[in-house]
N, C-alpha and C positions, 0 to 999 in steps of 0.2 A: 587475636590469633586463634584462639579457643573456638570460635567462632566460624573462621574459615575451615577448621580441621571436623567441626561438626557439621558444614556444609557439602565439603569433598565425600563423608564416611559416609554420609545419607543418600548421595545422589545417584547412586547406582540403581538402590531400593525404591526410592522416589521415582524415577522415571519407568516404572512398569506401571504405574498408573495413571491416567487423565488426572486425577488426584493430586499426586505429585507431583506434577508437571504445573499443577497451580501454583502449589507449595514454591516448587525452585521460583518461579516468574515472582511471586510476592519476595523472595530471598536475594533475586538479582534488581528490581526494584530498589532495595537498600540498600544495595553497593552502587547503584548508579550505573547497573549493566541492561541490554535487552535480553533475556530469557532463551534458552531454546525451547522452539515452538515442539509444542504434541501436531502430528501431521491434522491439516484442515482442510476439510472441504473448502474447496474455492471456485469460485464461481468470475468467469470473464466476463465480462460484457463491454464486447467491440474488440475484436481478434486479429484486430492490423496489426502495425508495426509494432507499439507500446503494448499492446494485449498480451499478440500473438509472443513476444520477445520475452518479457516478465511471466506471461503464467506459461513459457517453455521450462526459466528459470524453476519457477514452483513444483512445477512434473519433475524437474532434475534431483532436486532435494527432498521427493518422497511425499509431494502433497497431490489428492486428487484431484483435478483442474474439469471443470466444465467450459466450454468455451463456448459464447452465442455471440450469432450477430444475425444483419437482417437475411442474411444469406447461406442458416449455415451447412449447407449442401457444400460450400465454397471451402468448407472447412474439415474436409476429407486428407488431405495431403499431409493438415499439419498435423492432425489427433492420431495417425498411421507413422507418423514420422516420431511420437513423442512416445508413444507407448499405450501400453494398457493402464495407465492412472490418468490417460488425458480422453478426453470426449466432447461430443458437440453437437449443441440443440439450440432451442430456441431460446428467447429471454428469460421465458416462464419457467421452461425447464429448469436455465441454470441458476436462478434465484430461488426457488424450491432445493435446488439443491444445495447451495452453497452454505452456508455458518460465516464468510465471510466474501463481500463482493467489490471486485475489483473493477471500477469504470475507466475506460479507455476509448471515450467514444469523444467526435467533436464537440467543445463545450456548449453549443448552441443548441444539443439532441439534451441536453439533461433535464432543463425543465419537462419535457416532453416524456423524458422516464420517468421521473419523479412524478408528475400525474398520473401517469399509465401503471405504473409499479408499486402506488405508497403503501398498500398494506402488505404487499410482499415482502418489504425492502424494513419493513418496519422494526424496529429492535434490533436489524443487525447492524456488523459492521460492514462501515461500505470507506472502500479505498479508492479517493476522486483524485484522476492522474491529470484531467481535460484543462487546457489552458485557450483564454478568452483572449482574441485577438481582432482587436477595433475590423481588420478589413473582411474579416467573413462570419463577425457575430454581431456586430453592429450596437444595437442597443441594449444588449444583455453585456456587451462589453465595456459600454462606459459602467454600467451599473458596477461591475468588478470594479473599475478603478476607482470611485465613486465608495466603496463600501468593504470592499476589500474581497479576495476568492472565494476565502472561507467561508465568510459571513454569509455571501450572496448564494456558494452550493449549498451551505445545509438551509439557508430558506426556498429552494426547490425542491429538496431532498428531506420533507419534516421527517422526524421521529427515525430519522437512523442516525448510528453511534460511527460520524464522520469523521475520516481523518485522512487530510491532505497529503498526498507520496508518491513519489514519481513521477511527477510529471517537469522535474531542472531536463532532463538528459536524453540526449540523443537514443535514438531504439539503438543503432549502430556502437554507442558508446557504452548502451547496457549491456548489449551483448557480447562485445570485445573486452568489456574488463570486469566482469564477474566473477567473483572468487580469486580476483591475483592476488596476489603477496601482501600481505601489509606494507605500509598504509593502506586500505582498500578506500574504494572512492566512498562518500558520504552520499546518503540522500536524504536533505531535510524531510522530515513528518511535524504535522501540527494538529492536533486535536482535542475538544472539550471534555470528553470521556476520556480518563484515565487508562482505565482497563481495554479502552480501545485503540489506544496509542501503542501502549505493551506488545497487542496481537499486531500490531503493524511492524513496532520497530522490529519483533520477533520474525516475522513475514521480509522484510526489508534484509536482516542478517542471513534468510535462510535461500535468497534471492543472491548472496555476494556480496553486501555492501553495508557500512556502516550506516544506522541511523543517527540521526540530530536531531533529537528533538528543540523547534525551537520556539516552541510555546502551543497555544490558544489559537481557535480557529482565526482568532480576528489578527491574530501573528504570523497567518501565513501568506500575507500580502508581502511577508518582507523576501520571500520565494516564487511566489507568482512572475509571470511572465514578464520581460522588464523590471524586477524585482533588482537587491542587491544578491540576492541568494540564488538568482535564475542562472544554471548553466556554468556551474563553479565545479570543473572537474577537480579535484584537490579534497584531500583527507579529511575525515571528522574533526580533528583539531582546529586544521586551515579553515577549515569553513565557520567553525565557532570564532576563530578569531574576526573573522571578513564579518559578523554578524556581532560582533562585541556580546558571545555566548560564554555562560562560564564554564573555563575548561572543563 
């Protein structure tokens, strides 16, 4: 008890600085919560439906969002419609700019950034939404099945702090039920860096929705596409349960 009363008294003073905002994350960490996030540079990459929808949500909750894609002239309407925290360039741009990046592009374009972007991309965290499906990725898609999502993004993706989110749920379903009522809907995350799972689940709560974490890169085959975790509208508990997760 002593414990929670020293955490409530501090958290006021704690959140005026980036500082503190670590402090709470390592404090919610030990309760077994996700953190609230310090606002993050975030960076899009691939501003369609899943992009465009989630880093809408991101600009909603006070983060500033860079948006690219291979067009982004094309991306005029939505950065005017989001606000002054939202913007849009090229890839280069929004990975210089981002501290963490969020890919929403065909899974078949990733080895192809992961070449083109590896020292850009390097040391951060990168949030991989893209799901590999046999009829239009062909042999990068048996490799997933074969090895599993995770495994196979962060070996196109070397030397970035990876972690699997986003990519169960309809854009139409992100966008319709973010932020309702509790239960809010879950989205599993899986990732090998600790501290890069925290930034996601923290990014994932500030988006509307409960994270799950439900392991290791090499665990988030049990989410991927055809997975048992794939496309589970239903609560963070529900979902733990459907994945034999501990409450």
């Amino acid at each position: 008890m002593s414990e929670h009363v020293t955490l409530n008294r501090g958290r006021r003073a704690l959140l005026q600085s980036a500082a503190g905002v670590l402090v709470l994350q390592a404090a919610a960490a030990a309760w077994g919560q996700a953190a609230p996030s310090a606002k993050i540079r975030i960076a899009v990459i691939g501003a369609g439906h899943i992009g465009g929808t989630v880093g809408g949500l991101w600009v909603k909750a006070g983060h500033p969002v860079f948006f690219a894609s291979r067009h982004p002239e094309e991306l005029k309407d939505l950065v005017a419609r989001l606000g002054p925290l939202a913007q849009a360039g090229t890839v280069e741009q929004a990975i210089a700019f981002g501290d963490v990046v969020f890919l929403a592009v065909p899974y078949l374009a990733l080895p192809q950034i992961g070449k083109d972007y590896s020292k850009a991309l390097a040391g951060k965290v990168v949030l991989d939404a893209g799901n590999a499906m046999a009829k239009r990725d062909g042999a990068l898609a048996e490799e997933v099945e074969r090895e599993g999502i995770g495994v196979t993004s962060q070996k196109y993706l070397p030397g970035t702090r990876l972690v699997r989110a986003f990519n169960t749920l309809n854009y139409k379903v992100l966008e319709s039920e973010a932020g309702r009522p509790a239960p809010r809907l879950a989205v599993p995350i899986a990732g090998d860096d600790a501290q890069a799972v925290q930034t996601a689940a923290a990014l994932v709560q500030d988006a509307g929705f409960d994270p799950v974490v439900v392991g290791k890169l090499a665990d988030a085959r049990r989410f991927q596409w055809g997975g048992p975790g794939f496309g589970q509208q239903v609560s963070a508990a529900e979902l733990k349960q459907k994945l034999s997760l501990a409450p």
